[in-house]
N, C-alpha and C positions, 0 to 999 in steps of 0.2 A: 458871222454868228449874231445872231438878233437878243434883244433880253430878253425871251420867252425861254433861250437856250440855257443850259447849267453849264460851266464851266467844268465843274470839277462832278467826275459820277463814281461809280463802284464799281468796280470789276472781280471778278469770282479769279481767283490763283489757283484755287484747291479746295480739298476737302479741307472747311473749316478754316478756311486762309480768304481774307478779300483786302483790295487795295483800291485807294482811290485815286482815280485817271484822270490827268489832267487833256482833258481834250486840248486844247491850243499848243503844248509842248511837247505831248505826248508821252507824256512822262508819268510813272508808277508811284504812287509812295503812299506814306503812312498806313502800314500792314495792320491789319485787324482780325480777331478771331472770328467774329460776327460780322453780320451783316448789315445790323443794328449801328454798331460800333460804329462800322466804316462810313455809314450815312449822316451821322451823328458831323463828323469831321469835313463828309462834302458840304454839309448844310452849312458848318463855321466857316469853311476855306468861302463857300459863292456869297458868304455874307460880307465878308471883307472884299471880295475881291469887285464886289457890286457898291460897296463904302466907298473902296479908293476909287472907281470910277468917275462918282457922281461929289469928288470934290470941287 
């Protein structure tokens, strides 16, 4: 995975249901009604998770 990559993205569950995918675990979580919402939450999750990298 290069830094140009995102870590964490959105995936669509359903009508009106999305989740954000951890690429590296593969793993589901934090459910969201929007699609807004969910991106909201990749965007915080790849900020920290690119913090703790570069300590």
């Amino acid at each position: 995975m290069t830094s140009e990559q995102s870590r964490f993205s959105v995936e669509k569950h359903g009508p009106g249901s999305f989740r954000v995918f951890d690429t590296k675990t593969g793993v589901s979580r934090h459910p969201s009604f929007t699609r807004r919402g969910a991106q909201k939450i990749a965007d915080r999750e790849n900020a920290a998770h690119r913090a703790k990298e570069n300590r």
